[in-house]
C-alpha positions in Angstrom: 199.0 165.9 96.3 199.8 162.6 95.2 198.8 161.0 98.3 195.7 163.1 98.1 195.3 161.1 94.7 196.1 158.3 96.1 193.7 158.5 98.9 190.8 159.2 96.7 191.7 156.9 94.1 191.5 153.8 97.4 188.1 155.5 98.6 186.9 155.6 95.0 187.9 151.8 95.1 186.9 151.2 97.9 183.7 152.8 97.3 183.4 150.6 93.9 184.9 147.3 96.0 182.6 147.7 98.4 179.4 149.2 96.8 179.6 147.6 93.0 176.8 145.7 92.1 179.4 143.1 90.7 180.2 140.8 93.8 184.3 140.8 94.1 186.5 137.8 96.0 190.2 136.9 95.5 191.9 133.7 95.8 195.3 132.2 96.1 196.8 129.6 94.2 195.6 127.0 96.6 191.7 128.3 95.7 191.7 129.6 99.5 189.1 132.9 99.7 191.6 135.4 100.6 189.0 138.7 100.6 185.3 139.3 99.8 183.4 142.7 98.7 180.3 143.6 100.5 178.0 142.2 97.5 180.0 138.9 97.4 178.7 138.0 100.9 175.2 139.2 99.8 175.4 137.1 96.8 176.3 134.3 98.5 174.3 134.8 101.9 177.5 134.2 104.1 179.4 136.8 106.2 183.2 137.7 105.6 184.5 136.1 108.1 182.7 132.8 106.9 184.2 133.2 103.7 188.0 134.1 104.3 190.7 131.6 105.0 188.6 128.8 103.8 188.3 126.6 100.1 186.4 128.0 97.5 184.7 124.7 97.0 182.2 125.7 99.6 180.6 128.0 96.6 180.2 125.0 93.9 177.5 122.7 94.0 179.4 119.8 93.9 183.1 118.1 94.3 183.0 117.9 90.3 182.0 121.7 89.7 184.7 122.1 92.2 187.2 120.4 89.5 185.6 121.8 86.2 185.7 125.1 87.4 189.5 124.8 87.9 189.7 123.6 84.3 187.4 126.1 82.3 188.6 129.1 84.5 191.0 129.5 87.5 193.9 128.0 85.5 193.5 130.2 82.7 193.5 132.8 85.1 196.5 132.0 86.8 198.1 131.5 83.9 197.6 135.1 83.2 194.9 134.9 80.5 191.8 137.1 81.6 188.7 134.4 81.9 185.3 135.6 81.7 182.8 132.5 81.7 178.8 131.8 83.0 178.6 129.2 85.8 176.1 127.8 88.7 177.4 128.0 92.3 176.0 127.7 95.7 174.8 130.0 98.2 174.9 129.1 101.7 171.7 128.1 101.8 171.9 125.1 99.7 170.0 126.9 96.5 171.9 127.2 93.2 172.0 130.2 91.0 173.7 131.1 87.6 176.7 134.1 87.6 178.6 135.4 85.5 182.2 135.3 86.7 185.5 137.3 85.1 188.4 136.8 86.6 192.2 138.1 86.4 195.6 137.4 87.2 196.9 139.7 90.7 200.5 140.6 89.2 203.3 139.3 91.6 200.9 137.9 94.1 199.8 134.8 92.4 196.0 135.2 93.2 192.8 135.9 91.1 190.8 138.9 91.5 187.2 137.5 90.5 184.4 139.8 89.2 181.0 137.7 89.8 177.4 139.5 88.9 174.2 137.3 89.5 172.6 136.5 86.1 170.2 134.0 87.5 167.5 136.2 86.0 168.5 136.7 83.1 169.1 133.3 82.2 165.4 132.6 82.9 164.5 135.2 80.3 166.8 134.0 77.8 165.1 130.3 78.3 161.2 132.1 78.4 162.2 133.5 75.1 163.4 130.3 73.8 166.9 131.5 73.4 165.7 132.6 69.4 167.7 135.8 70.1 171.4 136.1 70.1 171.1 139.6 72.1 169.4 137.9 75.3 172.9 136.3 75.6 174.0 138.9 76.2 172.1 140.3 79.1 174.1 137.3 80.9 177.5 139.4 80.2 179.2 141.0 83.5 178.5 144.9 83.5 182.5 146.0 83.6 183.5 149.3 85.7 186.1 151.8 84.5 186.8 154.2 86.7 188.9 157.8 86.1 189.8 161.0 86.6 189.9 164.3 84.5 192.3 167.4 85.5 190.1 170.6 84.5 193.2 172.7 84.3 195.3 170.1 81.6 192.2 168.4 80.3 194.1 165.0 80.3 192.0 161.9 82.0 193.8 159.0 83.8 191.7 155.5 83.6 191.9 152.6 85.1 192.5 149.0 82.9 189.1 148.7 82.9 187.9 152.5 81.3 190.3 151.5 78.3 188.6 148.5 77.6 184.9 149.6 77.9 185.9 152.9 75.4 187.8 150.6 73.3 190.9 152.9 73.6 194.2 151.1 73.0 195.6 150.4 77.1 198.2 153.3 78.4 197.4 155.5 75.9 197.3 159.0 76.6 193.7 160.1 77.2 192.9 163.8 76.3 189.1 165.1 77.2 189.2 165.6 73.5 190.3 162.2 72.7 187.5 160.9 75.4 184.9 162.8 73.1 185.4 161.6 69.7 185.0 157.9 71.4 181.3 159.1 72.1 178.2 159.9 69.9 178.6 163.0 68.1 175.0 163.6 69.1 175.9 163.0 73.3 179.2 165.0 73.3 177.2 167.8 74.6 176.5 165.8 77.6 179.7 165.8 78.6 179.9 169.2 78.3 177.1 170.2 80.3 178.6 167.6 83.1 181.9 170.0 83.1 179.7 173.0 83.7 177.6 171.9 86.1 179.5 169.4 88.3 182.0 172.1 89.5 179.6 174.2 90.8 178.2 171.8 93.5 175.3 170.2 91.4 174.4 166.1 92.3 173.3 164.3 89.0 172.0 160.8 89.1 174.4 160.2 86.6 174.4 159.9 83.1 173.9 157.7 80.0 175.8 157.7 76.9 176.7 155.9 73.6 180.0 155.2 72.7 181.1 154.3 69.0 184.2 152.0 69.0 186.3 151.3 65.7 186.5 147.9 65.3 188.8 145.5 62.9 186.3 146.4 59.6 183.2 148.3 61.7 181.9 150.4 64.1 180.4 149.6 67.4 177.7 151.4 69.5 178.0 150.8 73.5 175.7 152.2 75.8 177.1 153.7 79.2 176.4 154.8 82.3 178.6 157.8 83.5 178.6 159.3 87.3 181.1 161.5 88.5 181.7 164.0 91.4 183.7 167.2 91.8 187.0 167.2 93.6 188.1 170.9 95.1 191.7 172.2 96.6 191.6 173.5 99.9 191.0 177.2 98.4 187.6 175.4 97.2 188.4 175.6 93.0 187.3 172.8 91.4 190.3 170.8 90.5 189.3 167.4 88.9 186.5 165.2 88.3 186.7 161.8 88.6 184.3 158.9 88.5 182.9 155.5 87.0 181.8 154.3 84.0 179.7 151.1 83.6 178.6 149.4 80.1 175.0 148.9 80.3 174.6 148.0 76.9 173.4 144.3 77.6 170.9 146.2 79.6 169.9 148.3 76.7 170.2 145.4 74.1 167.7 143.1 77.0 165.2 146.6 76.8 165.4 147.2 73.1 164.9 143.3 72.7 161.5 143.2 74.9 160.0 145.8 73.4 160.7 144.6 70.4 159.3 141.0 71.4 156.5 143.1 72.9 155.1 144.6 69.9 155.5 141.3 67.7 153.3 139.4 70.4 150.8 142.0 70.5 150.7 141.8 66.5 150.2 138.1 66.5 147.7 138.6 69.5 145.2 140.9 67.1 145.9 139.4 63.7 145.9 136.4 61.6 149.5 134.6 61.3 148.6 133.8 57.5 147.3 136.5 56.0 148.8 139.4 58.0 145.0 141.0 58.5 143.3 141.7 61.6 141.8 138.4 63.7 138.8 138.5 65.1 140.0 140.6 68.5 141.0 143.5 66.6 138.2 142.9 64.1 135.6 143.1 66.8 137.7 146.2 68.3 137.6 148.4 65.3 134.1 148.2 64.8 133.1 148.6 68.6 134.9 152.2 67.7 133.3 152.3 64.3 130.2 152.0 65.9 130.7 154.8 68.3 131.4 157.4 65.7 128.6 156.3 63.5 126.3 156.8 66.7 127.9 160.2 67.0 127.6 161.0 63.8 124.5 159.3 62.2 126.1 157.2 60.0 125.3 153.6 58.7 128.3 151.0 58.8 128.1 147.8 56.4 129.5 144.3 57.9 130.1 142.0 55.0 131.2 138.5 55.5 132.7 136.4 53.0 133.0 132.9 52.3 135.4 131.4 49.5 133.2 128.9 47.6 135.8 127.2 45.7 138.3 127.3 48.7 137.8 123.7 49.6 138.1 122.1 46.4 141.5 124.3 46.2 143.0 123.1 49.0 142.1 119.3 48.3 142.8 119.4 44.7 146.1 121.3 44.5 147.3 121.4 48.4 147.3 123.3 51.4 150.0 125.1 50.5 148.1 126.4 47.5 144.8 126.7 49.6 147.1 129.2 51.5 148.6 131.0 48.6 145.1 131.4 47.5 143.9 132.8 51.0 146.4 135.2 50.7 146.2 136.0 46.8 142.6 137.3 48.0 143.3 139.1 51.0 145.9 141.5 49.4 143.9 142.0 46.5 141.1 142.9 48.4 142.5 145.1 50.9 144.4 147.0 48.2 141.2 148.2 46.7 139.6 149.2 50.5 139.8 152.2 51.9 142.1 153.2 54.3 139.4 153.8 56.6 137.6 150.4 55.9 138.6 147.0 57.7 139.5 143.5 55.9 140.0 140.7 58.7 140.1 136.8 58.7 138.4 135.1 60.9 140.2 131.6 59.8 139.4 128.9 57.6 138.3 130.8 54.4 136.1 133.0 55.6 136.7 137.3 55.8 135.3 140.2 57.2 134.8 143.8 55.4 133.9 146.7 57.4 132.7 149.6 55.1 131.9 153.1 57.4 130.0 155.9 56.3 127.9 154.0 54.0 125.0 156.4 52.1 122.6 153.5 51.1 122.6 149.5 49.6 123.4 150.6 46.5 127.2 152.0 47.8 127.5 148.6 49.5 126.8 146.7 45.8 128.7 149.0 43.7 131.5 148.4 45.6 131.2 144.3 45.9 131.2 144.7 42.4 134.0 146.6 42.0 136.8 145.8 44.6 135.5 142.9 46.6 133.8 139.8 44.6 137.0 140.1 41.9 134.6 138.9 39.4 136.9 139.8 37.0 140.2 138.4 38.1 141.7 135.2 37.2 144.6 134.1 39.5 147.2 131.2 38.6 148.1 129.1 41.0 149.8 125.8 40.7 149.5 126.5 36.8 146.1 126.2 37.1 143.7 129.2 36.0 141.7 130.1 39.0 138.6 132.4 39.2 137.4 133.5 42.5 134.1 132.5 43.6 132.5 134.2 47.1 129.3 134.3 49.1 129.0 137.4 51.1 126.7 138.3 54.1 125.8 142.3 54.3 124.4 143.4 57.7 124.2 147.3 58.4 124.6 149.5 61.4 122.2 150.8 63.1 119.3 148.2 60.7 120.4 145.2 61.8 122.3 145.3 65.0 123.7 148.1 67.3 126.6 146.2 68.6 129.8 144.2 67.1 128.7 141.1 67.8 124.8 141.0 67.0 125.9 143.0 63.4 128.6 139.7 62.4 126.3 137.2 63.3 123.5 138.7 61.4 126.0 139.0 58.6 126.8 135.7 59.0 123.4 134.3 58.5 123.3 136.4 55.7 126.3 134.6 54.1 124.4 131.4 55.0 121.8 132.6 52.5 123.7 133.8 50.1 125.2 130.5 49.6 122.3 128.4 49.9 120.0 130.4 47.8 122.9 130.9 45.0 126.8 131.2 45.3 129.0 133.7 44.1 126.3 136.1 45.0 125.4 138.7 48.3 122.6 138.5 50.6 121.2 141.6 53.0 120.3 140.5 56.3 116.8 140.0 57.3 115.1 139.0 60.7 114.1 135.8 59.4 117.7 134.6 58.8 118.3 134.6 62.6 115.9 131.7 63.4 118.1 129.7 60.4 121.1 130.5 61.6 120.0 129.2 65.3 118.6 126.0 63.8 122.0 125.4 62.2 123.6 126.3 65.5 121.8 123.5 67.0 121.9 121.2 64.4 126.1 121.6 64.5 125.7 120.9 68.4 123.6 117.8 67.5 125.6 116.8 65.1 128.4 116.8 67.3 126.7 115.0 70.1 124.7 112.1 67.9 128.6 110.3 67.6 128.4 109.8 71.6 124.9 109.7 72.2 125.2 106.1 69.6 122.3 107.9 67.5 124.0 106.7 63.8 122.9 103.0 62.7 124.5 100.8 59.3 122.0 100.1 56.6 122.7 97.4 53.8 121.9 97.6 50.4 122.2 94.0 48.4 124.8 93.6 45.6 123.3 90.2 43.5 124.6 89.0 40.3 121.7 89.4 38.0 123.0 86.2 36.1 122.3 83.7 38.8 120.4 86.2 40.8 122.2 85.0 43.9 123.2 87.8 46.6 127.2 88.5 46.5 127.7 91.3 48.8 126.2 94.1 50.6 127.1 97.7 51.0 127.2 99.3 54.4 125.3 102.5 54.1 125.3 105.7 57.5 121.9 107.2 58.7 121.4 109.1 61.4 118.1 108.4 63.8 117.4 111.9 64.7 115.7 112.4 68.1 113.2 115.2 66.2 113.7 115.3 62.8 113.8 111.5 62.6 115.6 109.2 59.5 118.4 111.1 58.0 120.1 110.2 55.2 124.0 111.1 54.6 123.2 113.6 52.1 121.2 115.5 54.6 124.2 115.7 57.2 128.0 114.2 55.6 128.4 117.7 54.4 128.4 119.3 57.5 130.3 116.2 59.0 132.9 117.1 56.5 132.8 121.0 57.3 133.3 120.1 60.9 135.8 118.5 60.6 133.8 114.9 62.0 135.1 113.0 58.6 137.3 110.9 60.2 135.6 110.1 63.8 132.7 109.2 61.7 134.4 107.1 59.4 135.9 104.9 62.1 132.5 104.3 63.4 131.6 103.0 60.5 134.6 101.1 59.8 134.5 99.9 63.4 130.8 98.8 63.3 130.8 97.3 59.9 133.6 94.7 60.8 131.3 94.0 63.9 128.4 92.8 62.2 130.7 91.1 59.6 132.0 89.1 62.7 128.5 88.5 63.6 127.6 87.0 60.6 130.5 84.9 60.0 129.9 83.6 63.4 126.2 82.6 63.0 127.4 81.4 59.3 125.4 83.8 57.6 126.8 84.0 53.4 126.8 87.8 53.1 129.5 87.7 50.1 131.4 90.7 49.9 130.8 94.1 52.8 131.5 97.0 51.0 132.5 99.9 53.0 133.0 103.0 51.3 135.8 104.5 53.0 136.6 108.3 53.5 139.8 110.1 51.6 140.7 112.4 54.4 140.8 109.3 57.0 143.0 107.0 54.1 145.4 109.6 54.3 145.0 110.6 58.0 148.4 109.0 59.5 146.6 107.1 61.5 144.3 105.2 59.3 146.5 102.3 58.6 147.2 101.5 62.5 143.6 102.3 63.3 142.5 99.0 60.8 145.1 96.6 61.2 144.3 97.3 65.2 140.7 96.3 64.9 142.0 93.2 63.4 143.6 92.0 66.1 140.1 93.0 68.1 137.0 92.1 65.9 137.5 88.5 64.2 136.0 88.8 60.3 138.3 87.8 57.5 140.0 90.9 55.5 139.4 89.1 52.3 135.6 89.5 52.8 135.9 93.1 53.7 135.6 95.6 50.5 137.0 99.6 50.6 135.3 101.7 48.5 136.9 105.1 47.6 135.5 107.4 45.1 137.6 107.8 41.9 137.2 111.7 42.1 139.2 111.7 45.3 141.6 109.7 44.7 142.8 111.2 41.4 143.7 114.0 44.1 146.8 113.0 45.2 147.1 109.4 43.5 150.8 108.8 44.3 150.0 109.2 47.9 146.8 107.1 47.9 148.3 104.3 46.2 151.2 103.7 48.6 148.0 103.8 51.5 146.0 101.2 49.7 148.9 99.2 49.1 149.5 98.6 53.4 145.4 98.2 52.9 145.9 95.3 50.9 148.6 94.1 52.9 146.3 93.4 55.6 143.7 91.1 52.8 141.3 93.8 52.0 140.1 94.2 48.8 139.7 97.9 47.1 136.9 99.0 44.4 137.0 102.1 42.8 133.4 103.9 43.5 131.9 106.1 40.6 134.0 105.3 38.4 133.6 107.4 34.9 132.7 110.7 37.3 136.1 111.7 38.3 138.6 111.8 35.0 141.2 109.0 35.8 144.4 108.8 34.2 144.8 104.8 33.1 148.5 105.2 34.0 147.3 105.7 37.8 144.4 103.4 37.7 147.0 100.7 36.0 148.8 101.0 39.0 146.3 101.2 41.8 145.9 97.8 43.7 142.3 97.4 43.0 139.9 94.4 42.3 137.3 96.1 40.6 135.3 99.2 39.2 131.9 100.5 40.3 130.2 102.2 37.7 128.1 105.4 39.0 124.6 105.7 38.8 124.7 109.1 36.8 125.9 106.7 34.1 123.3 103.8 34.9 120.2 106.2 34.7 119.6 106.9 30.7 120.7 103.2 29.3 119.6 101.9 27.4 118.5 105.4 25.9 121.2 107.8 25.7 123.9 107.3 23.7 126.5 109.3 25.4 125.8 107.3 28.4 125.5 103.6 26.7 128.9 104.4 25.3 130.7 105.1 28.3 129.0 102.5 30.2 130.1 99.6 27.7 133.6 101.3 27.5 133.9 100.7 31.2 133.0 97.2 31.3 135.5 96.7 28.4 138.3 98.4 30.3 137.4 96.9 33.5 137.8 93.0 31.4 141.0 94.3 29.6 142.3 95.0 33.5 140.6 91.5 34.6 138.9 93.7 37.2 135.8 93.1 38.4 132.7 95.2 37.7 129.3 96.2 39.0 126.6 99.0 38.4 124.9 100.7 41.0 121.7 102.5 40.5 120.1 99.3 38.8 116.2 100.1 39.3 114.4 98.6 35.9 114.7 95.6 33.8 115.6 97.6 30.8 118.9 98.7 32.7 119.7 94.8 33.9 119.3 93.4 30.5 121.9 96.1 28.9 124.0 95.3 31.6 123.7 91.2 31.5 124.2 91.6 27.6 127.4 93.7 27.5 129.2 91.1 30.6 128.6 93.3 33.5 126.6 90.7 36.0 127.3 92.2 39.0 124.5 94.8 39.9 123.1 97.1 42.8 120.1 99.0 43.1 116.3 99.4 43.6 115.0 97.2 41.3 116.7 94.6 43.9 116.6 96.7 47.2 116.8 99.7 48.7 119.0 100.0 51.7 117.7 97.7 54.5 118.0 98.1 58.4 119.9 95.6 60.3 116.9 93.0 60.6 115.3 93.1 56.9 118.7 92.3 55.5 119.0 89.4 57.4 115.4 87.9 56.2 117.1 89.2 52.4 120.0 86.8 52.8 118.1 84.0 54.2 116.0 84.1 51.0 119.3 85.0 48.8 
């Protein structure tokens, strides 16, 4: 009987040396291959006889993997100390590939027994996934085989080493089936059960899988294994024993649980908005594909509203785009918790949202409830302790009315939010046919817009600067237009704001930047006096990060002195973010430019700042210049400005100047410096010339 046991313990080793999917070689203490498993030589791609007799430093890559290898793992083996360890080796033919190699001390024979699986695979994973994960690690852990062997008469189970450590049960104790079960999952004892019926009686299983809980120092561990076992009978035919393997597959498990798990979060972030949580516009346009075919079905109307945020961009420059988010989703979850379930809030991005509203009875359902969940005309929200009320536009296009498909009914809704806002914001607009030819002009006007940069279609106008006391010219203001190829002479109030909504601000600002210092060269080459070129200069490119690099570059390629070149930035912007924009007009005027402060008295400046802004002067805005000498308010701010400017020995000029009235107020209370119409209007390239000859 015992050499029956022994012989089926060797076949079942054997069977396991031979047929493991864990590739198994042993060396001496020389590092001389003294056998190879059948998967070792697949691993590897050499035959057995290749392998045995010679150095194991044909499997490393190199002389010096040959050495580390020696360090980080056959010495502590031969020392005794189990070594378990991920490294690269070499197949045969001359291609590397990662394992994951455990090896152990043969007692009295000095030689390691070596476990190797290929993990190759597994380490690409773990590098796809960006190695965020501490569980892919451990897809790269060797899957361990127990083996043993349960009497069905006694119900006592002899294990190999290796079953002790996978259950977690203390080595050489005595095993009971009893003992086995309580290692397992109360809810997978059963299994084992069922095996013990059925296994005696002839039936093949594909084997089993089952979760192990194993007490740890302070808690409990859950292992996941893979059981398969076979029936051993006397020569009468009764069932004796079963005996069998047991693998840990929970690296396996942890590797499946993991990729479903990464699954599902890309597939969220594929359908909805990273900010906000809501639906993007994939899943946006897929819910009301769907909404559309049951209102077909059932003869219902579905309302598309789109919103725009009025007062999101002032927001977001004024407080920061960290508030500007806060806000974006301040409004999202207030909205969506007044929605039915069955209705739809998505963002599309930016600060724009879209409700859809299904089985909608008539307009007045669609106002009521703008009114009362959506436009939050009643809410305040504080954020940055500043009181905020939200202000929207909102576009309402209805199924079937004004569209019988997704995409038709949010672009009508869209133009329908165009509307809204142009005709009055903070208010709703229904779609109409009309709003479809506005919405394609302004299609084509963005595409124009976008083109007239490279197409060279933007030209520099000057308007004079004189000082009314001498009446002698002292600078000129570069001022953008736009030569449109249909609609002719644009002026930048007809297209900066949809610059600044596309996001254009700063490529047009370095054309005029650019273009500006060329025609300053020009002139200072011919000799032509043009005093001072102002050049009013964007806030989003001063604090772009490249700003400063882009100026000081066109120095060193366009020859015009700094010290004749004048910034221009408006006071409302930079009262922003002042600490920021002083430490950028500071490197400015490192470089010799000078900096004026344009419409000044519009944007609430704190003196503290403006004390310690490095500017030369202040630029009094027009709204200011208009009613003098005739309105009191305005004489009294005007003459409080020229004050403050001599108090700051900064210099000081009006703009808007266009009667007499105005230029004697302004000569009379020290301010000689003046611009306007009653001197010029803004000249093309060729009448300012003929202005400064006479000037």
């Amino acid at each position: 009987m015992d050499n029956l046991k022994q012989h089926n313990q060797l076949r079942w080793f054997q069977h396991i040396y031979n047929n493991a999917h864990t590739g198994i070689f042993v060396v001496n203490k020389e590092r001389i291959i003294l056998d190879v498993s059948r998967h070792f030589c697949t691993l590897f791609g050499y035959s057995k006889d290749e392998l045995c007799g010679q150095s194991e430093a044909m499997l490393h890559i190199g002389f010096q993997s040959f050495q580390n290898f020696f360090d980080v793992a056959f010495k502590p083996a031969l020392s005794g100390t189990p070594t378990r360890i991920d490294y690269q080796f070499k197949r045969k033919d001359g291609t590397f590939f990662w394992c994951h190699i455990s090896g152990t001390l043969v007692e009295n024979h000095d030689e390691v027994l070596w476990g190797i699986n290929d993990i190759t695979d597994k380490v690409i994973l773990t590098q796809q996934l960006q190695e965020k994960s501490q569980l892919l690690v451990a897809t790269q852990t060797l899957l361990h085989v127990g083996t043993w062997e349960l009497d069905l008469q006694t119900k006592i189970i002899r294990a190999s080493d290796e079953f002790y450590h996978i259950m977690g049960i203390p080595p050489k104790s005595k095993i009971t089936l009893e003992t086995y079960l309580t290692s397992l999952h109360p809810e997978d004892r059963h299994i084992i059960y069922d095996s013990i019926d059925y296994l005696p009686k002839g039936v093949k299983t594909k084997g089993i899988t089952l979760r192990a809980i194993l007490q740890r120092d302070d808690y409990c561990e859950v292992r996941y294994l893979f059981q398969k076992g076979e029936t051993i009978f006397d020569e009468y035919g009764k069932a004796i024993k079963l005996t069998g393997a047991t693998i840990d597959i929970t690296d396996q498990k942890e590797t499946e649980i993991l990729l479903k798990s990464q699954k599902k979060r890309l597939e969220h972030q594929a359908f909805h908005d990273p900010l906000t949580g809501l639906p993007n516009r994939f899943l946006l346009l897929d819910r009301l594909d769907k909404m559309i075919e049951v209102a077909e079905r059932k003869k219902q109307k579905i309302a598309i509203l789109f919103i725009d945020l009025d007062d999101f961009k002032f927001i977001n420059d004024s407080l920061g785009h960290h508030i500007g988010d806060k806000y974006l989703i301040e409004i999202a979850n207030k909205i969506k918790a007044k929605l039915r379930t069955s209705d739809t809030i998505a963002r599309l991005g930016g600060d724009e949202f879209v409700i859809l509203l299904d089985d909608i009875q008539n307009e007045n359902d669609i106002i009521n409830i703008i009114h009362k969940d959506i436009s939050l005309e009643d809410q305040t929200l504080i954020l940055a302790d500043e009181t905020v009320f939200p202000q929207m536009s909102i576009g309402i296009a209805l199924f079937p009315n004004d569209g019988l498909d997704a995409q038709t009914l949010l672009k009508n809704a869209d133009a329908a939010m165009y509307k809204a806002k142009r005709d009055q914001k903070h208010s709703y607009s229904f779609y109409d046919a009309s709003l479809t030819k506005l919405a394609f002009e302004r299609m084509n006007f963005v595409k124009e817009l976008r083109d007239a940069i490279e197409k060279d279609e933007f030209l520099l106008y000057y308007q004079p600067q004189m000082n009314a006391k001498t009446e002698t010219l002292i600078g000129l203001e570069a001022l953008i237009r736009w030569q449109h190829p249909t609609k002719g002479f644009l002026t930048p109030y007809q297209f900066l704001p949809m610059v600044d909504e596309l996001g254009l601000m700063i490529e047009l600002n370095e054309w005029v930047i650019k273009n500006a210092l060329k025609q300053s060269e020009c002139w200072f080459k011919n000799g032509q006096n043009y005093g001072q070129l102002s050049i009013n200069m964007s806030i989003k490119h001063l604090e772009s990060p490249t700003c400063y690099d882009f100026i000081k570059n066109l120095l060193t390629q366009i020859h015009c002195p700094a010290s004749s070149i004048t910034f221009e930035i408006t006071e409302g912007h930079f009262m922003q973010k002042p600490t920021e924009i002083i430490e950028q007009l500071n490197q400015l005027c490192t470089l010799g430019f000078r900096i004026v402060v344009d419409d000044f008295g519009t944007g609430y400046s704190s003196l503290s700042y403006l004390s310690k802004l490095p500017i030369r002067g202040l630029k009094i805005d027009k709204s200011f210049i208009d009613n003098i000498p005739h309105e009191n308010d305005d004489v009294a701010i005007t003459k409080t400005i020229i004050e403050l400017a001599k108090n700051l020995h900064l210099d000081v000029i009006a703009e808007g100047v266009e009667k007499e009235e105005q230029k004697r107020f302004l000569l009379s209370h020290g301010c000689n410096e003046i611009q306007g119409y009653l001197y010029a209007k803004p000249l093309s390239l060729e009448d300012v010339e003929a202005f400064m000859a006479c000037h």
